[in-house]
C-alpha positions in Angstrom: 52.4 129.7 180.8 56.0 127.9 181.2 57.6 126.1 178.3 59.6 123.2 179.1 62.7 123.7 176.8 63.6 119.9 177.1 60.1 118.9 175.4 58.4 121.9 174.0 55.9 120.1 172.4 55.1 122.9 170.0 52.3 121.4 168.1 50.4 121.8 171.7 51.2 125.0 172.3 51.2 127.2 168.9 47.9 129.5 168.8 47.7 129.5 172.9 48.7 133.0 174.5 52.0 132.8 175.9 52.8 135.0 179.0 55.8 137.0 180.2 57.6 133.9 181.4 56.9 132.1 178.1 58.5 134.9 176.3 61.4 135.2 178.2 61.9 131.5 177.9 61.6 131.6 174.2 63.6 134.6 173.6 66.7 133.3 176.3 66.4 129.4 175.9 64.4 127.6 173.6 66.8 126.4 170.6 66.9 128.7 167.6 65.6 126.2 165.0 62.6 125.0 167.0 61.7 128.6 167.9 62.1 129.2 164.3 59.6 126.2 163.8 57.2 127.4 166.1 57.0 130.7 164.7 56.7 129.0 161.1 53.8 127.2 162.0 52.0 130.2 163.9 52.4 132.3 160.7 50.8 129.8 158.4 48.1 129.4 161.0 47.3 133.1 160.8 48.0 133.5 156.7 47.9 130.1 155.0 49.0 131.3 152.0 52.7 131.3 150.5 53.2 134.9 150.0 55.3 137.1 151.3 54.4 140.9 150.7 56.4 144.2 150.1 55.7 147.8 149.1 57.5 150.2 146.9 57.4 152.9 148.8 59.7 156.5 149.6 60.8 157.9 153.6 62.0 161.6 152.4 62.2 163.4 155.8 60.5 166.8 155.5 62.6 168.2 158.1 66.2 167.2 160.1 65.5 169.9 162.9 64.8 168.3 166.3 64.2 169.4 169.9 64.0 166.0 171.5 67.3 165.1 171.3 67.1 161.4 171.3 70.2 159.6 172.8 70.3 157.1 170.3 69.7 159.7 167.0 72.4 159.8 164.5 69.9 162.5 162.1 68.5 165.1 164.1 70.2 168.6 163.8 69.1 171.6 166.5 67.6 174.7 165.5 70.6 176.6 163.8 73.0 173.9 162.6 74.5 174.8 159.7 73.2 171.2 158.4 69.8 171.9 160.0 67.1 171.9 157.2 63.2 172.0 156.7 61.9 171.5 153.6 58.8 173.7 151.5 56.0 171.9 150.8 57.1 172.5 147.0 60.6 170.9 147.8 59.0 167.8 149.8 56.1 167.3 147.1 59.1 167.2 144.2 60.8 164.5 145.7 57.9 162.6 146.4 56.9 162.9 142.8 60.2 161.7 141.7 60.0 158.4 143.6 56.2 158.5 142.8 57.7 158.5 138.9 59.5 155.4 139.6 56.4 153.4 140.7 56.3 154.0 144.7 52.5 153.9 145.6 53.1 155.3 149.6 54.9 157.8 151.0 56.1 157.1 154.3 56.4 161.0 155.8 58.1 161.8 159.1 60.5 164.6 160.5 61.9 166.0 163.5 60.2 167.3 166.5 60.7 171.3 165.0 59.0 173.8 166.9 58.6 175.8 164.1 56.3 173.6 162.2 52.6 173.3 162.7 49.1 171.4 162.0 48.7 174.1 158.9 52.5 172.8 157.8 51.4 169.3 158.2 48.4 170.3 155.8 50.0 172.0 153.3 52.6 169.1 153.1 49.9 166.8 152.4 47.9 169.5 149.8 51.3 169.8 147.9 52.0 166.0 147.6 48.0 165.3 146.8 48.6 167.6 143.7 51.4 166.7 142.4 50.7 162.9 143.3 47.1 162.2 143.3 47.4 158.7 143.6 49.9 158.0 146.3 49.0 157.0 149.2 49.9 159.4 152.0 51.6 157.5 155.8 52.7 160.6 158.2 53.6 161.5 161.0 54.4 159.1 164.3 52.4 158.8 166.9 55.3 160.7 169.4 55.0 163.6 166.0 51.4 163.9 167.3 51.8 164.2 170.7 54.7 167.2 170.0 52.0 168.7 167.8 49.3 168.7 170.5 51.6 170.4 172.9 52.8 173.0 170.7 49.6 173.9 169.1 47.9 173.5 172.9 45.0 171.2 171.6 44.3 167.6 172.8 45.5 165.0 170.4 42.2 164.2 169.4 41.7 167.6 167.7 44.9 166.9 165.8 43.9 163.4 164.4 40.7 164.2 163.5 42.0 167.5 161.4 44.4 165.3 159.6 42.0 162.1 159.1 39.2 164.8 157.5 42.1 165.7 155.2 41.5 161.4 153.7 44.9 160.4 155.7 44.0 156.8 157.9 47.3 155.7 158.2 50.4 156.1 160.6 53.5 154.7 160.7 54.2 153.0 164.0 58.2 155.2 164.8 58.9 156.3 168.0 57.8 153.6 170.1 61.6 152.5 170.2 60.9 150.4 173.6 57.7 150.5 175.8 59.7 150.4 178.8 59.7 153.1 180.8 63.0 153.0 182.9 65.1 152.3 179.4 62.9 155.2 177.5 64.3 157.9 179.9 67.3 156.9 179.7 67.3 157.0 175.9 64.6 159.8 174.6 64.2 161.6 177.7 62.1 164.4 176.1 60.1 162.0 174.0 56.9 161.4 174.5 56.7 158.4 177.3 55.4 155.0 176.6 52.1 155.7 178.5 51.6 158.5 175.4 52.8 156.5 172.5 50.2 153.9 173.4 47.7 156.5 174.1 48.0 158.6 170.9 48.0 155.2 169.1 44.7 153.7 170.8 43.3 157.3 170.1 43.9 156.9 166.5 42.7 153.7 166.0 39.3 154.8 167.6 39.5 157.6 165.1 39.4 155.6 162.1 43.5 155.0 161.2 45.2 152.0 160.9 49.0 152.2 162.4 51.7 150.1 162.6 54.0 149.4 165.6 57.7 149.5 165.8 60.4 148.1 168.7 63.9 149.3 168.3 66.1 147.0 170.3 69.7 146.1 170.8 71.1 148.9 173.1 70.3 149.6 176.7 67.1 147.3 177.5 67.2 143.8 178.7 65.0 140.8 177.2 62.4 141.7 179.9 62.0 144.9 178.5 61.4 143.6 175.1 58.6 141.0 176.6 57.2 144.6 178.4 56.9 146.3 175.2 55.6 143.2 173.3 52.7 142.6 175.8 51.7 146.6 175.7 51.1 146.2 172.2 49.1 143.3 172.5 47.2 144.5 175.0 46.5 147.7 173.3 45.5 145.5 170.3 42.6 143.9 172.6 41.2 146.9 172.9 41.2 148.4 169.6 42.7 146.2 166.6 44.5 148.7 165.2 47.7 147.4 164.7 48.1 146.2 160.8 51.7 145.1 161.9 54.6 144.7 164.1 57.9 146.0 162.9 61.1 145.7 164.7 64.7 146.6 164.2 67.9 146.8 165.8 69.2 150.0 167.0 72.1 151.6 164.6 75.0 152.7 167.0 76.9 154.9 163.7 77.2 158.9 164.5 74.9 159.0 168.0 75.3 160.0 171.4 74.6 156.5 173.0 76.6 154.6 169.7 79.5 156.3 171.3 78.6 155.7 175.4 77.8 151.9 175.0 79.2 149.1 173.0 76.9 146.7 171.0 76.8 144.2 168.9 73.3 142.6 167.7 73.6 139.4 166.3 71.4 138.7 163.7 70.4 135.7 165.4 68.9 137.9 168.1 66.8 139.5 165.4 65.5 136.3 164.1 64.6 135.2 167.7 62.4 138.7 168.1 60.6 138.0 164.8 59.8 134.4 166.1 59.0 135.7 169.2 56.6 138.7 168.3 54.6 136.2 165.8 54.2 134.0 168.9 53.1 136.3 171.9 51.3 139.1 169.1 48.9 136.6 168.4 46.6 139.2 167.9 48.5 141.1 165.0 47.9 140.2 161.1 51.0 140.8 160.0 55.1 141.3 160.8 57.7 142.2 159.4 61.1 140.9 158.4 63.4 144.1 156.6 66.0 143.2 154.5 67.2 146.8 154.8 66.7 147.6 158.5 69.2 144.4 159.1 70.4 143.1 156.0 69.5 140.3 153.8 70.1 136.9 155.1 68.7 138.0 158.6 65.7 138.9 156.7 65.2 135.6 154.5 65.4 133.5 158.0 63.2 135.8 159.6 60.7 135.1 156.9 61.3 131.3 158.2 60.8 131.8 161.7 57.2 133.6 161.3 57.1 136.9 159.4 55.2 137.2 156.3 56.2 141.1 154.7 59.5 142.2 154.0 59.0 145.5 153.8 59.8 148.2 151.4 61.8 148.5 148.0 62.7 152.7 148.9 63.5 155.0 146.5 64.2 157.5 149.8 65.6 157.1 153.0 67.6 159.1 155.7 67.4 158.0 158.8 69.2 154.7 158.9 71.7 156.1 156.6 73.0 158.3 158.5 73.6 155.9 161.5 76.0 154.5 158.8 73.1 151.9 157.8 72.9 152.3 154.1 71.2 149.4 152.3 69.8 149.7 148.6 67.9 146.9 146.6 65.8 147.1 143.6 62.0 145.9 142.7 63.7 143.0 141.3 66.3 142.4 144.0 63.3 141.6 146.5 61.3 139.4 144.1 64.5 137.4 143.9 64.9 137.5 147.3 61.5 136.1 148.6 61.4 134.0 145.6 64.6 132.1 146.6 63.8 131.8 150.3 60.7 129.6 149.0 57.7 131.9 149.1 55.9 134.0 146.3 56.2 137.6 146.2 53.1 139.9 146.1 53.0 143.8 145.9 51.2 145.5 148.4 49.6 148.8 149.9 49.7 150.3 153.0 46.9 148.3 154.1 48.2 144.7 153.3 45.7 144.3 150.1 47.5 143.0 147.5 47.8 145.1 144.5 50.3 142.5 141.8 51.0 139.0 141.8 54.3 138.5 140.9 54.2 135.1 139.2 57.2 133.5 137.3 56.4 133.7 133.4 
């Protein structure tokens, strides 16, 4: 489908599937507010209701080690760095129950790819946290973490699922897609598992039983029509399966890594607003997306919230990753409710799988 720019005529086109021209049309040329619009309307169309979610929720890192060796990595140390670390199952379950102490109800859990750790580490990780936090829920390891653990324990990646889903986990958190483009994923995460994988460990799991997310890190070497590549791989993949819960993008942090050093860039927020508009028009298929105050920073969240998204994401008591790209962002429980309150919706508290768990209405 083409879009003419000069008479859109959105109320026509909203809830149709765009193609790959459409997309590049809306993400290079359509004016910002009316993009903005469209999205707006498409998200009201898909959740009618005025609420904007988050969840309180923790990302320690149970281990820093890292054989992959991503280009665009600010946290990974090798094997042997003084600042290298792995954490015990004792050590990761007490800072869980510290955040778990403060309210958190998930536990976002990922690590490096570390050679040393394996499917019984990944259990014990969970058995620790389980015990010292019975009522948290438990979102590990990435779908590129389960392809590294299905070559290093030699066992297809179904074996690997279905171990960890029999332990109660049906959740994963969509990281290391980064972008489902090939020729820009070699170049960036050469030893990561390829796009073809990513997709397949995630269509694997969603026949399994999990529910996963799905991420897009942008804003360093691909072009626009790599973005439209990777958007249009997920919703393809969400035909098949309808897995996906939601779409969660972010702009790649340049601070401390290889490729921050080799390239320069500069994402405008504007250009993150545009992808949130975008991904709520051509994922028509996806329930919900995403718009992070702390991946990008406040007022590019509250106008991506207007241009389509309908969760902000997390109020977190932990997280490494970002931070040490240089992207250090903290907010409290209140400091969201404030937030989505003055951008005009209502704020609701959620779980990992988009029920709503608190109303938060204004005494």
């Amino acid at each position: 489908m083409t879009i003419n720019i000069n008479n859109p005529n959105p109320a026509t086109r909203v809830g149709e599937r765009y193609d790959r021209r459409a997309g590049l049309e809306f993400l290079q040329k359509m004016p910002m507010g009316e993009l903005m619009r469209m999205g707006f309307k498409a998200r009201f169309q898909r959740i009618p209701l005025n609420r904007v979610s988050f969840v309180y929720d923790t990302n320690p890192n149970y281990t820093n080690i890292c054989v992959t060796c991503c280009a665009f990595c600010a946290f990974y140390h090798p094997p042997g760095d003084p600042q290298a670390y792995t954490l015990s199952p004792k050590e990761l379950s007490a800072r869980v129950k510290r955040a778990y102490d403060m309210g958190a109800t998930t536990v976002l859990l990922q690590g490096g790819h570390n050679p040393k750790i394996r499917l019984i580490d990944w259990l014990d990780y969970i058995h620790a946290i389980r015990a010292l936090c019975p009522d948290i829920h438990i979102h590990p390891f990435s779908p590129t973490e389960y392809s590294f653990m299905a070559k290093l324990e030699k066992r297809p990646v179904q074996e690997i699922l279905e171990t960890v889903f029999a332990e109660g986990i049906d959740t994963i958190p969509g990281g290391g897609a980064e972008i489902l483009s090939e020729p820009v994923r070699v170049r960036i995460a050469k030893n990561k598992a390829s796009s073809e994988e990513w997709l397949s460990v995630s269509e694997l799991a969603h026949k399994t039983g999990f529910r996963t997310t799905a991420t897009m890190m942008f804003g360093h070497l691909e072009t626009d029509e790599d973005i439209i590549t990777h958007l249009i791989a997920l919703r393809n993949l969400q035909d098949r399966t309808g897995g996906f819960s939601s779409f969660i993008p972010w702009s790649f942090k340049p601070g401390n890594s290889i490729l921050g050093r080799t390239i320069k860039t500069n994402v405008h927020p504007a250009k993150y607003v545009r992808i949130i508009a975008l991904a709520r028009l051509m994922l028509d298929n996806f329930p919900h997306i995403q718009s992070s105050w702390f991946s990008e920073n406040i007022p590019a969240g509250q106008l991506g919230l207007l241009a389509g998204a309908d969760d902000f994401g997390g109020v977190l008591v932990e997280e490494n990753v970002l931070q040490q790209a240089g992207h250090d962002r903290t907010a409290t429980r209140e400091d969201v409710i404030t937030i989505i309150r003055r951008t005009g919706f209502d704020p609701v508290r959620r779980d990992s799988y988009y029920n709503i768990i608190e109303e938060l209405l204004i005494p």
